[in-house]
C-alpha positions in Angstrom: -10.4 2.7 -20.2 -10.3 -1.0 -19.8 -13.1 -2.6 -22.0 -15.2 -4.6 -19.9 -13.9 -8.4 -19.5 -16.4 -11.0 -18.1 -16.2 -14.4 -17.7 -17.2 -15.9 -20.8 -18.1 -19.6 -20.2 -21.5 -20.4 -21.0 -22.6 -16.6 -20.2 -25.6 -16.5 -22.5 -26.8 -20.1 -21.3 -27.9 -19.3 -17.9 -28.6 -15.4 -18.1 -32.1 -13.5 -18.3 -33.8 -10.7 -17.4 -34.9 -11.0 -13.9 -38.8 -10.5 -13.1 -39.1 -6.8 -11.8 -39.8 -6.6 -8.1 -40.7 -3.9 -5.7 -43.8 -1.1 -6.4 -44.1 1.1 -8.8 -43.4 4.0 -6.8 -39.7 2.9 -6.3 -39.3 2.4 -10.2 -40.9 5.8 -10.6 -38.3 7.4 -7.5 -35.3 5.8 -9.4 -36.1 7.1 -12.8 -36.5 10.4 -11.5 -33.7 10.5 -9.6 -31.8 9.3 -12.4 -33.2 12.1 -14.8 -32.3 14.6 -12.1 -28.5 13.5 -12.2 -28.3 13.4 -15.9 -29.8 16.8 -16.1 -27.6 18.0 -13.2 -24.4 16.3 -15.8 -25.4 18.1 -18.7 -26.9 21.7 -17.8 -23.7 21.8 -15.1 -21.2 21.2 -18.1 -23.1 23.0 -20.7 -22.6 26.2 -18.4 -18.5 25.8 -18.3 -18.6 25.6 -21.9 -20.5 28.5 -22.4 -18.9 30.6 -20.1 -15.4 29.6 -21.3 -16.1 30.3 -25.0 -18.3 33.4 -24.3 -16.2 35.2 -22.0 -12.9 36.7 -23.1 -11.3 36.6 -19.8 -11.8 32.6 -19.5 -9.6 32.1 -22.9 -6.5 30.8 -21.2 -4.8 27.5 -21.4 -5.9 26.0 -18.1 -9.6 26.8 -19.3 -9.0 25.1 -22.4 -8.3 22.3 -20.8 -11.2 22.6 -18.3 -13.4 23.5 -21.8 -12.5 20.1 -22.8 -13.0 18.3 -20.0 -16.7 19.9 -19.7 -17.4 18.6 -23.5 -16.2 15.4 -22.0 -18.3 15.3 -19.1 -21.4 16.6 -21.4 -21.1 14.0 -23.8 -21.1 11.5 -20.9 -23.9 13.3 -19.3 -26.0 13.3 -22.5 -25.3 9.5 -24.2 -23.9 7.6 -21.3 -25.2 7.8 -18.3 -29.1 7.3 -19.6 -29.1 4.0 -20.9 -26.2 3.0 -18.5 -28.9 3.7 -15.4 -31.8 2.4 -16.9 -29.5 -0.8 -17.6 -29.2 -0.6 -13.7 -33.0 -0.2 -13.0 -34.4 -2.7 -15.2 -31.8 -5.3 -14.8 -31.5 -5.9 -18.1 -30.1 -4.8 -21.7 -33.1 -3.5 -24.0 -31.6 -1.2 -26.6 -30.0 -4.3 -28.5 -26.9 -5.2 -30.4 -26.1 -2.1 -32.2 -26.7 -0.1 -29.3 -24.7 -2.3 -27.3 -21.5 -1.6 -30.1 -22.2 2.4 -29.9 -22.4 2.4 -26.2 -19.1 0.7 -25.7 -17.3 2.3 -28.0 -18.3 5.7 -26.9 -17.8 5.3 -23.4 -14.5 4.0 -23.6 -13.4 6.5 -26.1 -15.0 9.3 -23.4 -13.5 8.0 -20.2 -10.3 7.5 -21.8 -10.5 11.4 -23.3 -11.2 11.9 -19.7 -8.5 10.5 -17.9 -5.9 12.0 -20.7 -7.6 15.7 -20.3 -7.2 15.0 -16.3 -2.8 14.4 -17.3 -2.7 17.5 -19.5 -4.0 19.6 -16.9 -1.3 17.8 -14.2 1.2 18.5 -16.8 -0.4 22.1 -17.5 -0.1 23.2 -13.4 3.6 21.3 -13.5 4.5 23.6 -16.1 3.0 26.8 -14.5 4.4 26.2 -10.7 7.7 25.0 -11.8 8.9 27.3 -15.2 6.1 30.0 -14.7 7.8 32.4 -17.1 8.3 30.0 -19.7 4.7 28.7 -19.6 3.6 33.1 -19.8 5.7 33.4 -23.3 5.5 29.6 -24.6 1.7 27.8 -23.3 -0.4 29.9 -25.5 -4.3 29.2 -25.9 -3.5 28.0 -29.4 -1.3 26.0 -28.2 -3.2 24.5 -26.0 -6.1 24.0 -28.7 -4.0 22.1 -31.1 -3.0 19.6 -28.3 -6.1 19.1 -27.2 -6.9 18.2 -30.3 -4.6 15.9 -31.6 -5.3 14.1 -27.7 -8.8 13.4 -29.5 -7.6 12.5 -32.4 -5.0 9.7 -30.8 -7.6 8.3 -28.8 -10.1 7.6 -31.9 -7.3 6.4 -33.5 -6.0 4.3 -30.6 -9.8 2.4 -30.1 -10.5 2.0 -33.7 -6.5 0.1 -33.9 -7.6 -1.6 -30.6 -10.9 -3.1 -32.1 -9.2 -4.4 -35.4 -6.5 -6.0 -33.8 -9.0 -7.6 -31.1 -11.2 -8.8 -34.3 -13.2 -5.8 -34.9 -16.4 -6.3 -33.1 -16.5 -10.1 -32.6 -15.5 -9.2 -28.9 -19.0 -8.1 -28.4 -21.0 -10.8 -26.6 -24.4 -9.8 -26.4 -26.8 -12.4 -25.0 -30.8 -11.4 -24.8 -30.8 -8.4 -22.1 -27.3 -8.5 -21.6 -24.0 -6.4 -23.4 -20.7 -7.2 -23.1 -17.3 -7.2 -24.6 -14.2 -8.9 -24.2 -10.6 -8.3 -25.7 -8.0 -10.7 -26.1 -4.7 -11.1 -23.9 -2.7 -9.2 -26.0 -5.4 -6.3 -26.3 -6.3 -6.2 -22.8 -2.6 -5.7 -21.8 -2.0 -3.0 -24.2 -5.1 -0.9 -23.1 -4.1 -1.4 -19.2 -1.0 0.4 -19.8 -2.2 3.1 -22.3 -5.4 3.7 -20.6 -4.8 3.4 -17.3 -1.5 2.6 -15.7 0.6 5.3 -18.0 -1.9 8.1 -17.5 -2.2 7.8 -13.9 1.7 7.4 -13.5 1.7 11.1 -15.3 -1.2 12.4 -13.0 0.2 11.4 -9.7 4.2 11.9 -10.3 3.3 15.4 -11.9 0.6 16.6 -9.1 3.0 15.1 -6.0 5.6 17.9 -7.9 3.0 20.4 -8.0 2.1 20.3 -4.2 6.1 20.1 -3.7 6.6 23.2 -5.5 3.3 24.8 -4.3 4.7 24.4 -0.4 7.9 26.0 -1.7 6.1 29.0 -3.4 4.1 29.4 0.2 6.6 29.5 1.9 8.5 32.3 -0.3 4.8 34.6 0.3 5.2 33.9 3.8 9.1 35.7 3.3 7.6 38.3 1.2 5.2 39.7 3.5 7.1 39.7 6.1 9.0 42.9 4.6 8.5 46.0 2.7 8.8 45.0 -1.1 8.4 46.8 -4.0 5.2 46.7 -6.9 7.1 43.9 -8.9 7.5 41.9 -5.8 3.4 42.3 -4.5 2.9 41.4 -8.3 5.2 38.2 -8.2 3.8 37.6 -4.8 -0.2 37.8 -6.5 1.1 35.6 -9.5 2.5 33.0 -7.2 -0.6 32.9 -4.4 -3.0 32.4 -8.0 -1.1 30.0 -9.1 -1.0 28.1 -5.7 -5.0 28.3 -5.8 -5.5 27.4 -9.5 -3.2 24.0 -8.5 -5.6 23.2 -5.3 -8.6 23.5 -7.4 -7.6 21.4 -10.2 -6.1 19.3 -7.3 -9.5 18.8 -5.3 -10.6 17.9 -9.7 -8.1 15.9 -9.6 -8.6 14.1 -6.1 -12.0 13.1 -6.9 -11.5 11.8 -10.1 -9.0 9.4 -9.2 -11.7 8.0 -6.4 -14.5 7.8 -9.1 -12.4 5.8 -11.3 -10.1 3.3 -9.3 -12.9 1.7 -7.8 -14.1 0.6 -11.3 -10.1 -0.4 -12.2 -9.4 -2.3 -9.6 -13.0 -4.5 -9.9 -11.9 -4.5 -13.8 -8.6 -5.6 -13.2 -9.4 -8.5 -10.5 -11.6 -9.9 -13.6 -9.1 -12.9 -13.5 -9.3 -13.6 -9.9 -12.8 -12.9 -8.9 -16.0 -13.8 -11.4 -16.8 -10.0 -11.7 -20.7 -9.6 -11.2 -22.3 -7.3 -13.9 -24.6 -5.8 -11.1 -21.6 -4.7 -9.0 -19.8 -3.8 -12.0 -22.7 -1.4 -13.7 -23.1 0.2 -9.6 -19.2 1.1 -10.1 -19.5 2.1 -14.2 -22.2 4.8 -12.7 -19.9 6.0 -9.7 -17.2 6.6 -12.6 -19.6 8.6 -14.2 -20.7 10.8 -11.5 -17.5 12.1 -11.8 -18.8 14.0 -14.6 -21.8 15.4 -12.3 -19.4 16.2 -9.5 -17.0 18.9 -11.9 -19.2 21.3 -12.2 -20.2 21.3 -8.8 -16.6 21.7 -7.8 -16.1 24.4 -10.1 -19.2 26.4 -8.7 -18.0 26.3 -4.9 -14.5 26.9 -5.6 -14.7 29.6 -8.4 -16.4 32.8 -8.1 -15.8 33.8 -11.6 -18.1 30.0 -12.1 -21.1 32.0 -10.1 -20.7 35.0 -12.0 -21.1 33.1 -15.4 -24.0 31.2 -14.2 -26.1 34.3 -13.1 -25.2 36.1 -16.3 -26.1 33.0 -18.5 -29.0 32.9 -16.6 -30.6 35.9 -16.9 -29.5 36.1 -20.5 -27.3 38.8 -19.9 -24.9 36.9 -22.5 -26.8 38.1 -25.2 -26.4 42.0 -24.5 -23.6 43.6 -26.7 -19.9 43.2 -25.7 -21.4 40.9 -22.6 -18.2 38.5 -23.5 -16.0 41.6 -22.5 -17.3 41.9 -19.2 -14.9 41.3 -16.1 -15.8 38.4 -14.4 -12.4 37.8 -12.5 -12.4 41.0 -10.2 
């Protein structure tokens, strides 16, 4: 993620908190409004995570991937997005300076996690379309783990290299109601590529193959069915059509990922040209983040196996015996 850049000159001189305006009732409508999205974020993702470490039949690769981007979305849910829309409400800043650190810090480290756990699951349904019997006997859930892993690990590593080089936290400008921070040239450059221009390279190249090879594969169903084929062939034909429909999920995941977060890049990177005004900016931080509201919604219209795990962890069937070997796919 690109750390946010301001225009520095004289920023603390001729900012304050605005006076509040507008009843009470509208400050009460936005807060719960707010609370309702945040608790949308974090029960929504909390349920993926659940159901993909309770149920047996969810341990696969792709799921581990989704698993990780749910943790993602969760931790955004639960530390972000609360103090990032009561910054929006109120105007102002009023956790302070070591609240402002934490807060940058995590949500770069998060939306970065993000956009790398959105490439390994490009890369995962590349891999699957293109060489699906080398992804059967080689992707493995362990795999999987250990890469997803060492993703979280390079990323901590990555920030806490960025913030030394860019002179640990003296980047953070924090006048009174107002948090900031600012890299140098050299820093800023270095994240553009790694967090944003590198990533999505990988996410659109790999997915423009996947629909490519996905047109190929429908097109081979078509030439199946239009004859009388043997068991393996209906089974190579029901491997292929799953496939097909596991790629336009994570697509559509995909799709409207890339619209939550270019808006915020492209405002980020015309920092130079335009002065880049915080209220527009924290309106755009907040779309980004409903990214994280929006997964598990696309998950529950799109996957039945989703609505199954959410009535079951609803009504507490979870907790029966052997309830994780339950079939949830058929």
């Amino acid at each position: 993620m690109n750390l946010t850049e301001f225009n520095q000159s004289d920023r603390c001189e001729h900012f304050s908190c605005p006076e509040k305006s507008g009843s009470p009732a509208i400050y009460i409508l936005l807060y719960v409004c707010s609370a309702a999205v945040v608790l949308l974020t974090v029960c929504g993702n909390l349920l993926i995570i659940i159901s993909v470490l309770h149920f047996k039949q969810l341990h696969t690769a792709t799921n581990m991937l989704v698993f990780s981007l749910a943790v993602t979305d969760f931790l955004v849910g639960a530390f972000l997005m609360p103090p990032t829309l009561i910054w929006t409400i109120e105007s102002c800043w009023i956790f302070g300076r070591d609240f402002c650190i934490s807060f940058w810090l995590i949500c770069s480290f998060l939306t970065n996690v993000s956009i790398y756990n959105i490439a390994l699951i490009a890369v995962d349904r590349y891999l699957a379309l293109s060489n699906p019997f080398l992804y059967m006997n080689r992707v493995s859930v362990r795999i999987t783990g250990i890469v997803i892993v060492c993703v979280w690990c390079v990323m901590l590593a990555y920030f806490s290299a960025l913030l030394y080089f860019n002179g640990n936290f003296t980047g953070f400008v924090i006048c009174p109601g107002e948090c900031s921070l600012f890299l140098n040239d050299v820093s800023y450059v270095i994240d553009l590529i790694f967090s944003f221009i590198f990533p999505l390279s990988v996410i659109i190249i790999l997915y423009t193959r996947v629909f490519v090879i996905a047109k190929k594969h429908a097109t081979a169903i078509r030439e199946l069915n239009n004859h009388t084929r043997p068991k393996t062939q209906k089974i190579t034909s029901h491997s292929m059509k799953s496939e097909r429909k596991a790629a336009k999920v994570l697509g559509i995941l995909v799709s409207v990922f890339l619209m939550c977060l270019l808006p915020y890049f492209i405002y980020s990177l015309l920092g130079d040209v335009i002065e880049i005004q915080t209220e527009t900016f924290q309106k755009l931080v907040i779309v980004l983040y409903l990214n994280s509201t929006i997964n598990p919604v696309i998950y529950a219209l799109f996957y039945p196996w989703f609505r199954r795990c959410i009535k079951l962890i609803i009504t507490l069937r979870i907790f029966q015996t052997d309830s994780a070997l339950i079939n949830i796919l058929s």
